[in-house]
mmCIF file as Biopython writes it, N, C-alpha, C and O atoms, coordinates in Angstrom:
data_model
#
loop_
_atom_site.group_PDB
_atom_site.id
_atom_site.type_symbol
_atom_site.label_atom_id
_atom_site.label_alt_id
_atom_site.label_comp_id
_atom_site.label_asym_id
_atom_site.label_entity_id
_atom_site.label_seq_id
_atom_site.pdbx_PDB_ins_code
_atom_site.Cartn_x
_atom_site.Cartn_y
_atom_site.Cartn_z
_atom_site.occupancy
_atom_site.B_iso_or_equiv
_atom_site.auth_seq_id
_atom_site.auth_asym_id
_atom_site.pdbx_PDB_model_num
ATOM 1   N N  . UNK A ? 1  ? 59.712 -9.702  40.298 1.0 0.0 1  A 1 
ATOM 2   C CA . UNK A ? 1  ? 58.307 -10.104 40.224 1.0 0.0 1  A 1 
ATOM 3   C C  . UNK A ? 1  ? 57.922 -10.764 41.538 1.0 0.0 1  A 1 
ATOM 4   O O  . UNK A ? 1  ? 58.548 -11.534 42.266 1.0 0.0 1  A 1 
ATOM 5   N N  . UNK A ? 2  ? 56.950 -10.342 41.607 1.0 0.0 2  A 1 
ATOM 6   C CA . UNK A ? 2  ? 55.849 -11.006 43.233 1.0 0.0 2  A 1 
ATOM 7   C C  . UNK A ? 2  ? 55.193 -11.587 42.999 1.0 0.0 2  A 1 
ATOM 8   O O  . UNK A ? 2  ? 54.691 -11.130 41.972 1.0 0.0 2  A 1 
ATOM 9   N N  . UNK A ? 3  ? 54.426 -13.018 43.434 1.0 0.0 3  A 1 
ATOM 10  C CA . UNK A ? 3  ? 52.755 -13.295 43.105 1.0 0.0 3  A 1 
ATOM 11  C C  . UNK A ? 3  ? 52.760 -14.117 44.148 1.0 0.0 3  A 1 
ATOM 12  O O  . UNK A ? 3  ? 53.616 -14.810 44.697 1.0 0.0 3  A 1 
ATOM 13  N N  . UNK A ? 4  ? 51.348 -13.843 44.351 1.0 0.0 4  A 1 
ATOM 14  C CA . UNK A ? 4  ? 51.103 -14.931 45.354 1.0 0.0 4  A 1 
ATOM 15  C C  . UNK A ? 4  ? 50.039 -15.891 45.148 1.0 0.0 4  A 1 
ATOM 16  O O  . UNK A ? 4  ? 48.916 -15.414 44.985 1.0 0.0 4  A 1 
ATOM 17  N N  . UNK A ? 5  ? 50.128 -16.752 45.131 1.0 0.0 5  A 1 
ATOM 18  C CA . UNK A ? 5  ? 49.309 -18.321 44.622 1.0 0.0 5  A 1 
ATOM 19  C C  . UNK A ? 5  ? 48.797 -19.229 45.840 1.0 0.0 5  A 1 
ATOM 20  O O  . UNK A ? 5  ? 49.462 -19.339 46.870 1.0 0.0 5  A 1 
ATOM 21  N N  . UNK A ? 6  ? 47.729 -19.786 45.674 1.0 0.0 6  A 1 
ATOM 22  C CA . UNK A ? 6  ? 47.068 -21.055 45.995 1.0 0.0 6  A 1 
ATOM 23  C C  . UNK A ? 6  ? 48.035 -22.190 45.503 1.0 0.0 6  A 1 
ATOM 24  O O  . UNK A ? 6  ? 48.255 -22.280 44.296 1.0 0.0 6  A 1 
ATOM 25  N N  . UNK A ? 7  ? 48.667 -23.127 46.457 1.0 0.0 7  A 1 
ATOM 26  C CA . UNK A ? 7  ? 49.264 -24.622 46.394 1.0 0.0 7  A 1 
ATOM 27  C C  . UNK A ? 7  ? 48.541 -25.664 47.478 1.0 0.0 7  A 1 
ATOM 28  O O  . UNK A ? 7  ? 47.882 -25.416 48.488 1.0 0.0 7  A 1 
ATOM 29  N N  . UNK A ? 8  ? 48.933 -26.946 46.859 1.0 0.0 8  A 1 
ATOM 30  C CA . UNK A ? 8  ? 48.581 -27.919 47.471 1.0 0.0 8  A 1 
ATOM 31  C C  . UNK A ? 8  ? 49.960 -28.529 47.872 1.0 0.0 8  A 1 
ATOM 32  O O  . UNK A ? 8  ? 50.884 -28.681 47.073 1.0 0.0 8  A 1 
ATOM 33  N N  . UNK A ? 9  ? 50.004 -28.877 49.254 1.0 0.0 9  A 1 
ATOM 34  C CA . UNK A ? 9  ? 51.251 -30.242 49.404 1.0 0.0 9  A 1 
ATOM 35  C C  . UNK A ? 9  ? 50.576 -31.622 48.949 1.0 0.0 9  A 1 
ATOM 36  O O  . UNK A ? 9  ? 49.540 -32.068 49.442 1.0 0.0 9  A 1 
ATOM 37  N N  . UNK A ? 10 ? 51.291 -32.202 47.976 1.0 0.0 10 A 1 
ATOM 38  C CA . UNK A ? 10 ? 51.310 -33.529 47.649 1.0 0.0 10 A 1 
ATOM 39  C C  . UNK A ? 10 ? 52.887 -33.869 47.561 1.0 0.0 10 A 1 
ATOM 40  O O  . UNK A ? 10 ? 53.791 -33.209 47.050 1.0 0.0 10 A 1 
ATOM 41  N N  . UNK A ? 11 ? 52.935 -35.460 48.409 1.0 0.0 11 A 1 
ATOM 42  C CA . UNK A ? 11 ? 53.774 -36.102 48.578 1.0 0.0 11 A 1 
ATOM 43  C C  . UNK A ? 11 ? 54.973 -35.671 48.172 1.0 0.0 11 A 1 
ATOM 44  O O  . UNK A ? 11 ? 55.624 -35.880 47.147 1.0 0.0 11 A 1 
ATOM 45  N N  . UNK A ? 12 ? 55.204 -34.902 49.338 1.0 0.0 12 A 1 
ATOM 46  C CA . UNK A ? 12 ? 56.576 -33.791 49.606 1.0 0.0 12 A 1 
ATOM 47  C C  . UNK A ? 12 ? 56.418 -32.503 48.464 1.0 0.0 12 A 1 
ATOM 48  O O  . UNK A ? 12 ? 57.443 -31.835 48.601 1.0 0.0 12 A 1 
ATOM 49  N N  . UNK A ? 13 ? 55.517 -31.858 47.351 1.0 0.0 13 A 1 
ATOM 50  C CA . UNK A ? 13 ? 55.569 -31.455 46.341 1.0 0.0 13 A 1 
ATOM 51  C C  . UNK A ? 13 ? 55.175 -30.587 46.562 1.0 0.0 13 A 1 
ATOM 52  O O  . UNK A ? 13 ? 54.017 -30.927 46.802 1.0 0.0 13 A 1 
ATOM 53  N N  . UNK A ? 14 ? 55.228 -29.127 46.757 1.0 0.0 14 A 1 
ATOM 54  C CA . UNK A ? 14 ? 54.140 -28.066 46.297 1.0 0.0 14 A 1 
ATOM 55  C C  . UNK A ? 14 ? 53.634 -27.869 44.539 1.0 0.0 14 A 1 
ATOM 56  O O  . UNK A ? 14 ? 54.367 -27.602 43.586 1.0 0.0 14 A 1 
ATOM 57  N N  . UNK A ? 15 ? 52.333 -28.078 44.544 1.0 0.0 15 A 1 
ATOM 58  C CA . UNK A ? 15 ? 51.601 -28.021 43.414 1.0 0.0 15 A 1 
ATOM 59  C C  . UNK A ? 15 ? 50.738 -26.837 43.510 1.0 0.0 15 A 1 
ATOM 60  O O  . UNK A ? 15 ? 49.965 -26.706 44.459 1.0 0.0 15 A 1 
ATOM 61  N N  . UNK A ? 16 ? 50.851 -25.823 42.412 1.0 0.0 16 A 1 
ATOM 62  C CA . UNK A ? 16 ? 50.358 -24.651 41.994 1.0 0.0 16 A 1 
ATOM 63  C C  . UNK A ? 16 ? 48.824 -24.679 42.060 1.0 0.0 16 A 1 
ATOM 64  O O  . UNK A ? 16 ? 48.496 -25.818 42.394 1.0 0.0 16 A 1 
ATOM 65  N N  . UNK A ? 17 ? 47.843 -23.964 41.895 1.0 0.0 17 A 1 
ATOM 66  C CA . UNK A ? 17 ? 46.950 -24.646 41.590 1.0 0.0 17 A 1 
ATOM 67  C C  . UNK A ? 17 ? 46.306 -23.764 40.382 1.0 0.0 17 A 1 
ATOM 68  O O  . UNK A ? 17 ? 45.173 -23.830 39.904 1.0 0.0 17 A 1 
ATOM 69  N N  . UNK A ? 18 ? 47.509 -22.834 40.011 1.0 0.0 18 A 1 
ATOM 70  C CA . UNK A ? 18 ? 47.099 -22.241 38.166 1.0 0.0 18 A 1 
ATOM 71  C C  . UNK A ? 18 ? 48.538 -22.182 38.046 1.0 0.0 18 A 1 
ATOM 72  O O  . UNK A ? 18 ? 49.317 -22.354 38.983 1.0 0.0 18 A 1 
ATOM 73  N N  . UNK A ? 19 ? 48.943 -21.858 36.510 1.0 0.0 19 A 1 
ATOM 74  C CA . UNK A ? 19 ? 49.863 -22.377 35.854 1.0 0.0 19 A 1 
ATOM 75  C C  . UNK A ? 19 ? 50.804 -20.431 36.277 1.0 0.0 19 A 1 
ATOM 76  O O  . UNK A ? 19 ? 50.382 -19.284 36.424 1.0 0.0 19 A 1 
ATOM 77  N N  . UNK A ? 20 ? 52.291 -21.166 36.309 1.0 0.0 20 A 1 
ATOM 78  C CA . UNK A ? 20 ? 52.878 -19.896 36.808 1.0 0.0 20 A 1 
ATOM 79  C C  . UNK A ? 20 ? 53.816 -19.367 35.770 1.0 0.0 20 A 1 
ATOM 80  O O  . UNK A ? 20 ? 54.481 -20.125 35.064 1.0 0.0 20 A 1 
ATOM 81  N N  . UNK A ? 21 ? 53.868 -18.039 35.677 1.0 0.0 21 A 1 
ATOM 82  C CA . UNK A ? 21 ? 54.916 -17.262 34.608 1.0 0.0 21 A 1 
ATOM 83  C C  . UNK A ? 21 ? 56.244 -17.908 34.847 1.0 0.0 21 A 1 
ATOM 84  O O  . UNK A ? 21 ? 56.671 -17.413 35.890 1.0 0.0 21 A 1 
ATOM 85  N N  . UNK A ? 22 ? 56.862 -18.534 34.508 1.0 0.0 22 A 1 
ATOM 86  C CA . UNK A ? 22 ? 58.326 -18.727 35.034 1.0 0.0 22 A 1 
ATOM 87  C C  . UNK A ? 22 ? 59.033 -19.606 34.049 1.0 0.0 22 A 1 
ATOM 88  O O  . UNK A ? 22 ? 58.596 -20.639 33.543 1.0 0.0 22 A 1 
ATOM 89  N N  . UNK A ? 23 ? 60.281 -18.991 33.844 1.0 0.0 23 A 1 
ATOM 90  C CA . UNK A ? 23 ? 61.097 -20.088 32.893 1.0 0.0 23 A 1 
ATOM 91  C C  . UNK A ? 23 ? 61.600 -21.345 33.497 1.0 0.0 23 A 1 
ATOM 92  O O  . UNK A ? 23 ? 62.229 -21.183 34.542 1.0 0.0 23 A 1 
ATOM 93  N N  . UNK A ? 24 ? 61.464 -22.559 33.073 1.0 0.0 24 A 1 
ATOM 94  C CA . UNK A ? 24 ? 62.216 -23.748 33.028 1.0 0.0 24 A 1 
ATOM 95  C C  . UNK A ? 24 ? 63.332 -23.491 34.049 1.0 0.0 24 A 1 
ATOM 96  O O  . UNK A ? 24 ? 64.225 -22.772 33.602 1.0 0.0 24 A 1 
ATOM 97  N N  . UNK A ? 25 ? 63.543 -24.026 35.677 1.0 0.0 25 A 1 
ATOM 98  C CA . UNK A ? 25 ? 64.353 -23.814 35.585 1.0 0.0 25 A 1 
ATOM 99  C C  . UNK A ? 25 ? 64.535 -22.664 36.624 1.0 0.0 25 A 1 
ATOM 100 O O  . UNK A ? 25 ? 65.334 -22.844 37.544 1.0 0.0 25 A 1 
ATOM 101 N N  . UNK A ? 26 ? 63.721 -21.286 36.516 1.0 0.0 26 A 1 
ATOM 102 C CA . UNK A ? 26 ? 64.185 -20.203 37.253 1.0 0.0 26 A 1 
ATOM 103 C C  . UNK A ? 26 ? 64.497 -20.901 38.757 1.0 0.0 26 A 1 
ATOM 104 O O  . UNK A ? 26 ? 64.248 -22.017 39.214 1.0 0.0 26 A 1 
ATOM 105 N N  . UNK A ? 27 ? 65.141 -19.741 39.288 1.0 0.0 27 A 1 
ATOM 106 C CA . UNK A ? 27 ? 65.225 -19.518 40.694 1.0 0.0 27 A 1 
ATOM 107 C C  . UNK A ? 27 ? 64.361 -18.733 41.189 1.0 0.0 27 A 1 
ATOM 108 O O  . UNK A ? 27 ? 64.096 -17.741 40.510 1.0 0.0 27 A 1 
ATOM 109 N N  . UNK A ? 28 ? 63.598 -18.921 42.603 1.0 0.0 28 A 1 
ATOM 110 C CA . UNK A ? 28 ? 62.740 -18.651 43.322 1.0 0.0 28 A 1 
ATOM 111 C C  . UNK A ? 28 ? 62.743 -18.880 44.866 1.0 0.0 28 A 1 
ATOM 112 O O  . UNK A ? 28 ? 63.444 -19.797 45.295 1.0 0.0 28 A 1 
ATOM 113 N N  . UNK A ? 29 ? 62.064 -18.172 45.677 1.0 0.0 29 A 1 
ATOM 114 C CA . UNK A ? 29 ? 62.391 -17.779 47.354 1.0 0.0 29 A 1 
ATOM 115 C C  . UNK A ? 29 ? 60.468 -17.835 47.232 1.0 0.0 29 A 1 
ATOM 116 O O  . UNK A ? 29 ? 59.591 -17.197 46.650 1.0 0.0 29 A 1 
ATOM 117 N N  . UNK A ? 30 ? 60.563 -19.111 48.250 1.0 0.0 30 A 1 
ATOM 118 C CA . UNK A ? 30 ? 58.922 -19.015 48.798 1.0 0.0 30 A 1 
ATOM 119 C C  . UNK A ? 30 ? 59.197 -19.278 49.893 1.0 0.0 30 A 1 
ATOM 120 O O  . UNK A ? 30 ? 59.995 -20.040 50.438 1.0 0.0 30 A 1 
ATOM 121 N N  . UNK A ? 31 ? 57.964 -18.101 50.412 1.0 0.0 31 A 1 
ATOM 122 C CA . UNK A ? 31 ? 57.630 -18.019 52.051 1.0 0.0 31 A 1 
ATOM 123 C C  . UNK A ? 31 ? 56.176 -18.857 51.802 1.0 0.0 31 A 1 
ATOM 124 O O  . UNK A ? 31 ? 55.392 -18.745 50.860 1.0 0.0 31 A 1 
ATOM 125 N N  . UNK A ? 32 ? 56.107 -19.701 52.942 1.0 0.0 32 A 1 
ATOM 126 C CA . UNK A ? 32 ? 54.897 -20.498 53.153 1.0 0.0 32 A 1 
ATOM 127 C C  . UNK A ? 32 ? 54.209 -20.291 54.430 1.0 0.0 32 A 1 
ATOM 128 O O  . UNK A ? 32 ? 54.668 -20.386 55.568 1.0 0.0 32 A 1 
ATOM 129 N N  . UNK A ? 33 ? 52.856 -19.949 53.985 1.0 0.0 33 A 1 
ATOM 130 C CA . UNK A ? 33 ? 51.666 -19.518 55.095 1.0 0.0 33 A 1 
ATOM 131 C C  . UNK A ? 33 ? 50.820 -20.755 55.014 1.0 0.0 33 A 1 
ATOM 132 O O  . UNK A ? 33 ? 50.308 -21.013 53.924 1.0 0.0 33 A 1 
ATOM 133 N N  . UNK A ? 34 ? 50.633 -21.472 55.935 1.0 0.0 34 A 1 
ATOM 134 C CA . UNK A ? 34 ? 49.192 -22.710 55.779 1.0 0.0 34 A 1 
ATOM 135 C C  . UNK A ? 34 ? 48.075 -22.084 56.157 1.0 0.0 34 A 1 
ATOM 136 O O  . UNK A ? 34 ? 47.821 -21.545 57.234 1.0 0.0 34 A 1 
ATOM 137 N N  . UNK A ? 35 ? 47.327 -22.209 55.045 1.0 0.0 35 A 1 
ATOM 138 C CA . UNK A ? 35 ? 45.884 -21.915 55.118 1.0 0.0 35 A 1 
ATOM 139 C C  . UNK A ? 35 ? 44.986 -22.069 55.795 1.0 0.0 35 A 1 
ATOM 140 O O  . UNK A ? 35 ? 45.202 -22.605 56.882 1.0 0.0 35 A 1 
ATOM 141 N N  . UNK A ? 36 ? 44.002 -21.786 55.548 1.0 0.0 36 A 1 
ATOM 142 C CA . UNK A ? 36 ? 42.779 -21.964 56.680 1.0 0.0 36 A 1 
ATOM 143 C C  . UNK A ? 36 ? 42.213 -21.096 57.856 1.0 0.0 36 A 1 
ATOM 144 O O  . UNK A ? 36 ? 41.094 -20.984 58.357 1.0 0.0 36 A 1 
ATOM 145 N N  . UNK A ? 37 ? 43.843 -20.338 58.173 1.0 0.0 37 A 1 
ATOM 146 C CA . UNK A ? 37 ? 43.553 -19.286 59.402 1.0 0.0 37 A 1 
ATOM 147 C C  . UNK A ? 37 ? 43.256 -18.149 59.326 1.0 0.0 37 A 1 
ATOM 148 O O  . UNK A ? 37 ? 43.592 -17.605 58.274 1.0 0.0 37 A 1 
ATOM 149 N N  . UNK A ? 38 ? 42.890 -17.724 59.839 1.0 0.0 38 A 1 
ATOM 150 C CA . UNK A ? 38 ? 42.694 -15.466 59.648 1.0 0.0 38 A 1 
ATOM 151 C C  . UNK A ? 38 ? 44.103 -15.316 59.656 1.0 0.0 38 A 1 
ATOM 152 O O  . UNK A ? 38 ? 44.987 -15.791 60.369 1.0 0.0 38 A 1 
ATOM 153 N N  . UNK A ? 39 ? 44.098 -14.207 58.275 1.0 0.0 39 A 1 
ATOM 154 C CA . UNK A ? 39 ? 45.535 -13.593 58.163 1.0 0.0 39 A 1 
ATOM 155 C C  . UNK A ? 39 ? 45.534 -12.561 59.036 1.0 0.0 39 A 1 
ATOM 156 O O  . UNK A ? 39 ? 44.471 -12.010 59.320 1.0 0.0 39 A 1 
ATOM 157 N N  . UNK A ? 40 ? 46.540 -12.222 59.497 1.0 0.0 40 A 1 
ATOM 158 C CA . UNK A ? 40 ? 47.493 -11.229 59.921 1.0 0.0 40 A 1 
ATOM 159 C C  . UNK A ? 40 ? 47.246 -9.405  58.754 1.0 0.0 40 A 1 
ATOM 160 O O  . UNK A ? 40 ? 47.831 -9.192  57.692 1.0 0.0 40 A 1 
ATOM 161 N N  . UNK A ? 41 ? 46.584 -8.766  59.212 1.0 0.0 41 A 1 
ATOM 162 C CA . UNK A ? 41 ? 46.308 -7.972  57.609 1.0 0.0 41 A 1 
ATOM 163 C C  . UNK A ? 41 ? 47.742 -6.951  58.307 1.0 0.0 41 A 1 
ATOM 164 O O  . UNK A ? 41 ? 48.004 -5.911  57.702 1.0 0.0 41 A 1 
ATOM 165 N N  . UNK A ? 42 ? 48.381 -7.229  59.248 1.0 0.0 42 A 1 
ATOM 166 C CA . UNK A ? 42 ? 49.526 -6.563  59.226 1.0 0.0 42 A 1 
ATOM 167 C C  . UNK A ? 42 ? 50.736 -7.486  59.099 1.0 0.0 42 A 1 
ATOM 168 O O  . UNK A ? 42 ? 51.788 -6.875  59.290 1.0 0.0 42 A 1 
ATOM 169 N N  . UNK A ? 43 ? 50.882 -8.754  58.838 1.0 0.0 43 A 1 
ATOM 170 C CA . UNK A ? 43 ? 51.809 -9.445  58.654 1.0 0.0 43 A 1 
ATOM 171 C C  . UNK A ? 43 ? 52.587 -9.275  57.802 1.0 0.0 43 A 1 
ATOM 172 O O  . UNK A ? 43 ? 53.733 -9.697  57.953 1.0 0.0 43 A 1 
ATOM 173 N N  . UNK A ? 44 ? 52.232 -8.646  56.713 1.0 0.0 44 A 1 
ATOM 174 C CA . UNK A ? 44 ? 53.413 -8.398  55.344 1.0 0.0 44 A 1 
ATOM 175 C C  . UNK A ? 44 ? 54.428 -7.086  55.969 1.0 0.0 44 A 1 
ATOM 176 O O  . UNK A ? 44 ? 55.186 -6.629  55.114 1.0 0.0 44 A 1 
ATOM 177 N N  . UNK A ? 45 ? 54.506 -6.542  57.138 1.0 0.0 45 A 1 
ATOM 178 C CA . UNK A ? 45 ? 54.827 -5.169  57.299 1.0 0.0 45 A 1 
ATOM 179 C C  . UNK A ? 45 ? 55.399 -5.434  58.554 1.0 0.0 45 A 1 
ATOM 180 O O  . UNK A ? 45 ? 56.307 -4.638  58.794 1.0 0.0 45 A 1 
ATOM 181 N N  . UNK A ? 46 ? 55.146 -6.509  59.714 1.0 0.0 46 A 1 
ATOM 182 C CA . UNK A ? 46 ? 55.977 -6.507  60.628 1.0 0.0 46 A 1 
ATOM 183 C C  . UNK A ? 46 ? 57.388 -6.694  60.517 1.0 0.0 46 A 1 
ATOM 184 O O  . UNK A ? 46 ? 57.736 -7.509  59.662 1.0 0.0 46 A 1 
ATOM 185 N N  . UNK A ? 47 ? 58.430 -6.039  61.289 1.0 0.0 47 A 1 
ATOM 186 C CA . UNK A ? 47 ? 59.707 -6.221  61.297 1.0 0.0 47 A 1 
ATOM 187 C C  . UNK A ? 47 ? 60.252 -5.747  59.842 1.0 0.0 47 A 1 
ATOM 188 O O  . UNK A ? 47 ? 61.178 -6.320  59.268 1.0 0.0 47 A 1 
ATOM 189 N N  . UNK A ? 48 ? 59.831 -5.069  59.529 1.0 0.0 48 A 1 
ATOM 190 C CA . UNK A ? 48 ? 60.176 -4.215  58.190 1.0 0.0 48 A 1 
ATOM 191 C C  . UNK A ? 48 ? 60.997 -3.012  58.655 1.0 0.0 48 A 1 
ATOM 192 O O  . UNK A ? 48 ? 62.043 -2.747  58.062 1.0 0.0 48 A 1 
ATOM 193 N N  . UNK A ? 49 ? 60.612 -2.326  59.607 1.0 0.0 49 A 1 
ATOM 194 C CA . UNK A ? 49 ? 61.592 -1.170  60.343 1.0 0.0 49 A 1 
ATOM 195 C C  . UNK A ? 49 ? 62.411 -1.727  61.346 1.0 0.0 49 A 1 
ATOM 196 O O  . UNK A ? 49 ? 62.173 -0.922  62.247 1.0 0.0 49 A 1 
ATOM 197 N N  . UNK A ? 50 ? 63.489 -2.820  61.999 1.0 0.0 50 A 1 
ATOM 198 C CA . UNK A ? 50 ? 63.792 -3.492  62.660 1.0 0.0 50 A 1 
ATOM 199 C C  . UNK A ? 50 ? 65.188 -2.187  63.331 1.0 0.0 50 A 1 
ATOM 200 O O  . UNK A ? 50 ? 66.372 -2.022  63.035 1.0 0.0 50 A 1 
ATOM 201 N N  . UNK A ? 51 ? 64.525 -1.706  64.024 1.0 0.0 51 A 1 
ATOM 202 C CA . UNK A ? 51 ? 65.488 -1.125  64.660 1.0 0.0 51 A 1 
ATOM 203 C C  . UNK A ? 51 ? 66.398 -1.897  65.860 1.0 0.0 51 A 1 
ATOM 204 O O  . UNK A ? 51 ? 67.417 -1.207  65.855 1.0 0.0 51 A 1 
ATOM 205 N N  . UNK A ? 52 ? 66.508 -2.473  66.425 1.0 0.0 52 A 1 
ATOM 206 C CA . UNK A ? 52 ? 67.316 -3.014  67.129 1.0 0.0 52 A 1 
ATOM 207 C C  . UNK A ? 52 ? 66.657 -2.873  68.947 1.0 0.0 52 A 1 
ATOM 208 O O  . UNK A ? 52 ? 66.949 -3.267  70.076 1.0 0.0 52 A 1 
ATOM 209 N N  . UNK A ? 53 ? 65.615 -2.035  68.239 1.0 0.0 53 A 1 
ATOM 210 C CA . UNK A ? 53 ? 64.719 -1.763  70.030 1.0 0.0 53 A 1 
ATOM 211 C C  . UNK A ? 53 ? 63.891 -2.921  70.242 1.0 0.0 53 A 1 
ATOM 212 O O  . UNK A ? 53 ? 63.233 -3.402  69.320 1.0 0.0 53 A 1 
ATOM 213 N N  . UNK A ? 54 ? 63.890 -3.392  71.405 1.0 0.0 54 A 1 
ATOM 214 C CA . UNK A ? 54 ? 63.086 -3.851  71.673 1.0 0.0 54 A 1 
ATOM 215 C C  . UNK A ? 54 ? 61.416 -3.167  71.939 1.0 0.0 54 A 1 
ATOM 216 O O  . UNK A ? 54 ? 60.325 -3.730  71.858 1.0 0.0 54 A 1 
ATOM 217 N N  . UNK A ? 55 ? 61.636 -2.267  72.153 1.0 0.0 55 A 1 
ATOM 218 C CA . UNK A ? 55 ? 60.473 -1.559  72.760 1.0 0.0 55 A 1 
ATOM 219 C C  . UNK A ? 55 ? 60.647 0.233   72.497 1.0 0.0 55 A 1 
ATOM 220 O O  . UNK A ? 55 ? 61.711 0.844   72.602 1.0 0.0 55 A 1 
ATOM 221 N N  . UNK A ? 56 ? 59.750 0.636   72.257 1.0 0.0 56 A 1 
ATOM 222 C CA . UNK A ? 56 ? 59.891 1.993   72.023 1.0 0.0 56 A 1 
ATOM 223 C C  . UNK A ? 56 ? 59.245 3.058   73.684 1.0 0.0 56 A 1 
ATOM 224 O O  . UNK A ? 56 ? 58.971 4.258   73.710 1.0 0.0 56 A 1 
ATOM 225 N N  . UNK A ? 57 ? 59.195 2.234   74.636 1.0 0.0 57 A 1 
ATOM 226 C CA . UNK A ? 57 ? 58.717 2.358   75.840 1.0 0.0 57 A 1 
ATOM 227 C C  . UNK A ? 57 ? 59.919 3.927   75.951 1.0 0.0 57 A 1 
ATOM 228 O O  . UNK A ? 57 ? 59.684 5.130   76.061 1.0 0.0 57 A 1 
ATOM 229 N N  . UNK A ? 58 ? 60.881 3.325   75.879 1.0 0.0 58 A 1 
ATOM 230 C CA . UNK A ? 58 ? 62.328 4.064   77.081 1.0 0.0 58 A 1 
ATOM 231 C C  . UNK A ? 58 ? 62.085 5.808   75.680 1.0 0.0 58 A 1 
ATOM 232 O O  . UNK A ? 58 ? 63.158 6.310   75.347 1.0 0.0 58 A 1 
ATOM 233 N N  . UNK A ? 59 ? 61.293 6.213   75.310 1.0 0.0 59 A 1 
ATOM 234 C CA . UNK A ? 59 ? 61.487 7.505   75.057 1.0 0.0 59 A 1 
ATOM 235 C C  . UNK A ? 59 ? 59.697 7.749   74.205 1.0 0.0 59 A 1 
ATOM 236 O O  . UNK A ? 59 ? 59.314 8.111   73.093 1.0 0.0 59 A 1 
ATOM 237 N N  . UNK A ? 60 ? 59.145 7.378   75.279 1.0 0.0 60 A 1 
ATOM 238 C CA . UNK A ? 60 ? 57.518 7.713   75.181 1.0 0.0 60 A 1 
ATOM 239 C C  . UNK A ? 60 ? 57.541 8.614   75.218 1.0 0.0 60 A 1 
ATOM 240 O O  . UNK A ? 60 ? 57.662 9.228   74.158 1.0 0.0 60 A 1 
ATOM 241 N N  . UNK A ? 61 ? 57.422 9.465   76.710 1.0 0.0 61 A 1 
ATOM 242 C CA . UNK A ? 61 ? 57.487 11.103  76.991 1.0 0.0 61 A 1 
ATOM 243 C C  . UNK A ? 61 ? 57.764 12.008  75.948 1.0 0.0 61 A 1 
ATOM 244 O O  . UNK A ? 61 ? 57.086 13.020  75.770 1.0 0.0 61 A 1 
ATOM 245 N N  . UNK A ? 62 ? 59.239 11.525  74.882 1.0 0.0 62 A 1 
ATOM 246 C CA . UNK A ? 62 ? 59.686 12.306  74.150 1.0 0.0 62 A 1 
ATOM 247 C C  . UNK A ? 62 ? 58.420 12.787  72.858 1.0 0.0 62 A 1 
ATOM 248 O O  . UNK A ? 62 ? 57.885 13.864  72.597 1.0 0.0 62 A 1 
ATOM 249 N N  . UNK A ? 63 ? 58.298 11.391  72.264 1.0 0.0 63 A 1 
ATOM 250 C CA . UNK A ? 63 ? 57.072 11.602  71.294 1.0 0.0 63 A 1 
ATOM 251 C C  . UNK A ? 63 ? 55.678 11.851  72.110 1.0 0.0 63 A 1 
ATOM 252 O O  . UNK A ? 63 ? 54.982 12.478  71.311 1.0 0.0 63 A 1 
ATOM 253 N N  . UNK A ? 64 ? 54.995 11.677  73.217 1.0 0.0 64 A 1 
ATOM 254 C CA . UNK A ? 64 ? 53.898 12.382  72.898 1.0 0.0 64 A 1 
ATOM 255 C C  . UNK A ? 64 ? 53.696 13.895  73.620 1.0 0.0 64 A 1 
ATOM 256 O O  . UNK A ? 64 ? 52.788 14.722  73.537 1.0 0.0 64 A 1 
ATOM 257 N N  . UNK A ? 65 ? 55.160 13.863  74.481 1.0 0.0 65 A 1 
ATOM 258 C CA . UNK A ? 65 ? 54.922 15.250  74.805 1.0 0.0 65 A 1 
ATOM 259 C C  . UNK A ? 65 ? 55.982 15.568  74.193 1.0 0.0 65 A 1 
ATOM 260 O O  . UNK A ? 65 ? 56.967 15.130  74.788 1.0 0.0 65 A 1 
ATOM 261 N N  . UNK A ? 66 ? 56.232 16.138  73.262 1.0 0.0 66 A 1 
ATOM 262 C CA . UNK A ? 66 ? 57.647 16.817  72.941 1.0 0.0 66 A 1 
ATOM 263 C C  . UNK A ? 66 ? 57.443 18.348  74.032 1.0 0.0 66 A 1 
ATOM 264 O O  . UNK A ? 66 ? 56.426 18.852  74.509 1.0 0.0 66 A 1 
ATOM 265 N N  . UNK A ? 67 ? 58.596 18.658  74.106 1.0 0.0 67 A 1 
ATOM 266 C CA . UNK A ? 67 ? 59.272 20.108  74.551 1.0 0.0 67 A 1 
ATOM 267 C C  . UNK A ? 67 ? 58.318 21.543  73.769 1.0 0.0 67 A 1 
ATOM 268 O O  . UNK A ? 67 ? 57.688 22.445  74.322 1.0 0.0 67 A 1 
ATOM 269 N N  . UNK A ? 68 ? 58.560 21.253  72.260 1.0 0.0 68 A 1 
ATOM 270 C CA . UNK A ? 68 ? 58.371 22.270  71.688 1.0 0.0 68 A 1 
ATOM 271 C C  . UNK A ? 68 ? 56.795 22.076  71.281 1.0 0.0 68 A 1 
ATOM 272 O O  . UNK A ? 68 ? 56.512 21.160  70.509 1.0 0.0 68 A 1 
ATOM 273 N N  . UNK A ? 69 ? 55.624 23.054  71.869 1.0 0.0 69 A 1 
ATOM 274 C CA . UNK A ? 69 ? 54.388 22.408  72.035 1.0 0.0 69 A 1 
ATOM 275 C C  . UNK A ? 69 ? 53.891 23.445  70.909 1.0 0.0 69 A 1 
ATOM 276 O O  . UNK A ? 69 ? 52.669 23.548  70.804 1.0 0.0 69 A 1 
ATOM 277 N N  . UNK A ? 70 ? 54.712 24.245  70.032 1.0 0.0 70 A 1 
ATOM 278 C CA . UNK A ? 70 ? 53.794 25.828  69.716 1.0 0.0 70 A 1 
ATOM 279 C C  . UNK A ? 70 ? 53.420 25.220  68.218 1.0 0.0 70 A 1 
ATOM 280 O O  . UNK A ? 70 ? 52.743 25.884  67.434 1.0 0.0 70 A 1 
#
């Protein structure tokens, strides 16, 4: 399961700000974004293909001119 919620920090606490599906107890992994700023509408997707390149520079030529043009 995924969701993503509105919280408040109070005194060290993240507080929900609607009530969440979860048992007593579960375990959970939160990533924290502070509000207020323009999102990223590609941020959920960067570094998702992490090939190990830094740069896809060193074989340009290949993809936009390939060899085989027919």
């Amino acid at each position: 399961m995924s969701v993503t919620i509105a919280a408040t920090y109070e005194n060290g606490v993240l507080k929900p700000q609607q009530p969440l599906e979860l048992a007593e107890g579960a375990q959970v992994q939160v990533t924290i974004r502070a509000g207020g700023g323009a999102l990223d509408p590609l941020g959920d997707v960067i570094g998702i293909c992490e090939s190990g390149r830094a740069t896809g520079a060193d074989e340009h030529n290949r993809y936009i001119y390939p060899a085989d043009r027919s």
